[in-house]
C-alpha positions in Angstrom: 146.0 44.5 -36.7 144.2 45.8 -33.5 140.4 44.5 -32.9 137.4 45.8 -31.6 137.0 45.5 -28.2 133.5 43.7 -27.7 131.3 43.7 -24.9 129.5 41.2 -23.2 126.0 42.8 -24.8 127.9 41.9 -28.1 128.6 39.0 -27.1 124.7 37.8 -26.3 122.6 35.9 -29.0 120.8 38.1 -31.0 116.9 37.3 -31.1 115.9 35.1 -34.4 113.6 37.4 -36.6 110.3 36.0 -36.7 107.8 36.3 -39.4 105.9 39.4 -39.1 102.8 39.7 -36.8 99.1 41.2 -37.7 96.7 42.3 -35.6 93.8 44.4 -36.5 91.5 47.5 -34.6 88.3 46.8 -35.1 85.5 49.0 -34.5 82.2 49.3 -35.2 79.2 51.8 -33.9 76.0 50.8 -32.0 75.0 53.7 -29.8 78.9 54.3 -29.4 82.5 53.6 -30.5 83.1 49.9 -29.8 86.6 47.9 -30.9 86.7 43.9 -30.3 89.2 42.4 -28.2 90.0 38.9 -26.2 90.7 37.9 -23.0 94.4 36.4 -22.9 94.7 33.2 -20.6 98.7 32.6 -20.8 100.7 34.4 -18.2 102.4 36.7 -17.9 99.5 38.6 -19.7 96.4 36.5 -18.4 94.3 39.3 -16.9 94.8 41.6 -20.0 92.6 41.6 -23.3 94.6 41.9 -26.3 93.6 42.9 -30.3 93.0 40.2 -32.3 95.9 38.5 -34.8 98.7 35.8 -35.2 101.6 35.2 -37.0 101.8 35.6 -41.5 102.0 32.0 -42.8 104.8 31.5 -45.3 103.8 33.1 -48.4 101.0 34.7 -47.5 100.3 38.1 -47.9 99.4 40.5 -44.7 96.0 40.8 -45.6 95.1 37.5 -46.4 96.8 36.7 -43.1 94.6 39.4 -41.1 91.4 38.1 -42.9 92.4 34.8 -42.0 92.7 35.6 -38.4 89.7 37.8 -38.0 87.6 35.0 -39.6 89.5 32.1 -37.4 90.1 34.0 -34.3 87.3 36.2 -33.3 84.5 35.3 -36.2 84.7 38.1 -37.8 83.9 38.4 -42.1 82.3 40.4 -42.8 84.4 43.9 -42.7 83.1 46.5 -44.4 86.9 48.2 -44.9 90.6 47.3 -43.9 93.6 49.0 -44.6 96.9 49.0 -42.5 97.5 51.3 -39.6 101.3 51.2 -39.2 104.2 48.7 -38.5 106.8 48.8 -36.0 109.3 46.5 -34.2 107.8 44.5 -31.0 110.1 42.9 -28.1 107.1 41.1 -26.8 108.2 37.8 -27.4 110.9 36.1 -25.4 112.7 34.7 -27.9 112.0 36.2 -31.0 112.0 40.3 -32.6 108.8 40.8 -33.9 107.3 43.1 -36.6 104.0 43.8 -35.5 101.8 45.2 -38.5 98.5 46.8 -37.3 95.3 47.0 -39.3 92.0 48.8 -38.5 88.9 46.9 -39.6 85.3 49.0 -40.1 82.2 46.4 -39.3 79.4 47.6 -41.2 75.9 48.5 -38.6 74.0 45.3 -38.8 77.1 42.5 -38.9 76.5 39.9 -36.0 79.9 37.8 -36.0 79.5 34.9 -33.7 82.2 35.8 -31.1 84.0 33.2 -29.1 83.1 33.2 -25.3 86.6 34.7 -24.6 85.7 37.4 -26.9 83.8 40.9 -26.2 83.2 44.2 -27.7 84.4 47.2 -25.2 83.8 51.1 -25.9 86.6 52.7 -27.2 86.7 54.6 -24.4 86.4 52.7 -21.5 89.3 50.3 -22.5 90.2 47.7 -19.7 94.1 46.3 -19.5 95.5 46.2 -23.3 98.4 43.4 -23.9 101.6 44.5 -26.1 101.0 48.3 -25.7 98.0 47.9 -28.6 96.2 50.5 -26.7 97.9 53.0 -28.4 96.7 50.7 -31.2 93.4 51.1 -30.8 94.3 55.5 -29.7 95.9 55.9 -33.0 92.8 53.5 -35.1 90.3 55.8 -33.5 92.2 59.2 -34.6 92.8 57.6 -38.1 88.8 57.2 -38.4 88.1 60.6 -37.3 90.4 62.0 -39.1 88.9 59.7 -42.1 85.0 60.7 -42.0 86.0 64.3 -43.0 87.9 63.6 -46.3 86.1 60.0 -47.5 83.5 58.2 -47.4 84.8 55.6 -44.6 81.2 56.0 -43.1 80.3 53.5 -45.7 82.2 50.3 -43.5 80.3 51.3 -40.3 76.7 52.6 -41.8 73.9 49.9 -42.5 73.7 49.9 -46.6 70.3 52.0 -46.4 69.9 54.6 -43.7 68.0 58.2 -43.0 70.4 61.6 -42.7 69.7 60.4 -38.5 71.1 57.4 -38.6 74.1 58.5 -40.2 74.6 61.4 -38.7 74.6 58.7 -35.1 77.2 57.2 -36.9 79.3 60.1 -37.3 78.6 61.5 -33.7 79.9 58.1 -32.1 83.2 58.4 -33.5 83.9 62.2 -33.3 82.3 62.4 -30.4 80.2 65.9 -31.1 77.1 66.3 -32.2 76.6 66.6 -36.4 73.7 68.2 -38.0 72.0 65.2 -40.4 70.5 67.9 -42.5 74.5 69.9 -43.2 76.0 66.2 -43.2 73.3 64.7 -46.0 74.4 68.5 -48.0 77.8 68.0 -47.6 78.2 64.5 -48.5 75.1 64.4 -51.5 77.1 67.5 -52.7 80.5 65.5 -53.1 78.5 62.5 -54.8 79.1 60.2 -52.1 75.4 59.5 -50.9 72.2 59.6 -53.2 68.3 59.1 -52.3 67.0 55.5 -52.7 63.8 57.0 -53.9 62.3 55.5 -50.5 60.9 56.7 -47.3 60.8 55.3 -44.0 57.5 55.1 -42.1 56.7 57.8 -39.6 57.0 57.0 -36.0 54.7 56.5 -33.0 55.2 60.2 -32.7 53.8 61.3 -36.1 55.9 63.9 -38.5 57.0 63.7 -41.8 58.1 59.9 -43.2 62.6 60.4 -43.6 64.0 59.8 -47.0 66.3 56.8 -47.3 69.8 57.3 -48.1 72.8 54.9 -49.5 76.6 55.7 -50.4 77.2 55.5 -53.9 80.3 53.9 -53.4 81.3 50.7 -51.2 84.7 51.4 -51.2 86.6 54.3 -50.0 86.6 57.3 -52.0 88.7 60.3 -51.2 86.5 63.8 -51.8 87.9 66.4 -49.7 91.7 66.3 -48.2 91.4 69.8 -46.6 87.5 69.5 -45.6 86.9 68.9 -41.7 83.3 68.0 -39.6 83.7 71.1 -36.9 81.2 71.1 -34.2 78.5 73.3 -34.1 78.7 76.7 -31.9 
């Protein structure tokens, strides 16, 4: 019986699978679109900045393992929402084929993790050097939560949990990067149930005018309202 001829590629030890890897986008929105990473001190990536993540312990779940390193790693627990971004197959390591899971994490206005020294928020976009090709990470994350904002509530994970039409309307602006109408926003979204009146006001400024209803989402979670709706910006 004849035999496959093999070649010398055959012939090289095939990487051990590893356990999969997490790593979570996070963003969150002060005056713009910020995600969290750390500065790597191991060659050969020691003058690039990397997502935060690890490895999934034995019988642990992805999420619990992302929570895990979020809280551990960078000080991060409050998140407001997480879901998983996408997997796909990493040849990062020297030894080992990786399946790197990615996660994008919403921190609510008004969270104040205690970082690490090595560890900074950066605007979205003015990125410096990413490690492991995660800026495309962080590319795909920020197109996820645009794309987000008109169909859901997501606003809810980034928003502080009582806000005027403004505020929220900042919120919005910072990740679509165009300019949004608080007054056609607080219509749009009261109209699909997703925000209500608190019944309070905020005080007036230095400037005078008319005190500016408070708002909240009705729902902390995310709610799906309008698949085929979109924010456009104005003419």
């Amino acid at each position: 019986m004849l035999r496959p001829v093999s070649s010398a590629a055959d012939r090289s030890p095939a990487p051990r699978l590893a356990a999969p890897v997490v790593n979570a986008v996070v963003l969150r929105v002060t005056e713009r679109l910020e995600t969290l990473l750390w500065r790597r001190s191991r060659p050969p990536t020691e003058a690039c900045w990397s997502v935060p993540g690890g490895f999934v312990r034995q019988g642990e779940s992805l999420e619990g393992a992302m929570r895990r390193h979020l809280a551990g790693k960078v000080g991060v627990t409050d998140v407001g929402h997480l879901e998983q971004l996408d997997s796909r197959s990493a040849d990062t390591h020297p030894e080992l084929w990786l399946l790197d899971v990615s996660y994008l994490a919403l921190i609510p206005r008004g969270a104040e993790p205690q970082l690490p020294r090595d560890t900074e928020w950066h605007p979205v976009d003015g990125l410096p050097t990413v490690a492991f090709g995660h800026g495309y990470a962080i590319e795909r994350a920020h197109e996820r939560l645009r794309g987000k904002l008109s169909y859901s509530n997501a606003a809810f994970a980034l928003a502080p949990p009582r806000f005027a039409l403004r505020e929220l309307a900042a919120v919005y602006e910072a990740v679509l990067g165009y300019a949004v109408d608080p007054t056609n926003l607080g219509r749009v979204l009261g109209r699909d149930g997703l925000i209500a009146p608190t019944g309070a006001q905020r005080r007036a400024g230095s400037s005078g005018g008319r005190p500016a209803a408070e708002f909240a989402f009705t729902r902390r979670e995310l709610v799906v309202s309008r698949p085929l709706a979109a924010f456009k910006p104005r003419d």
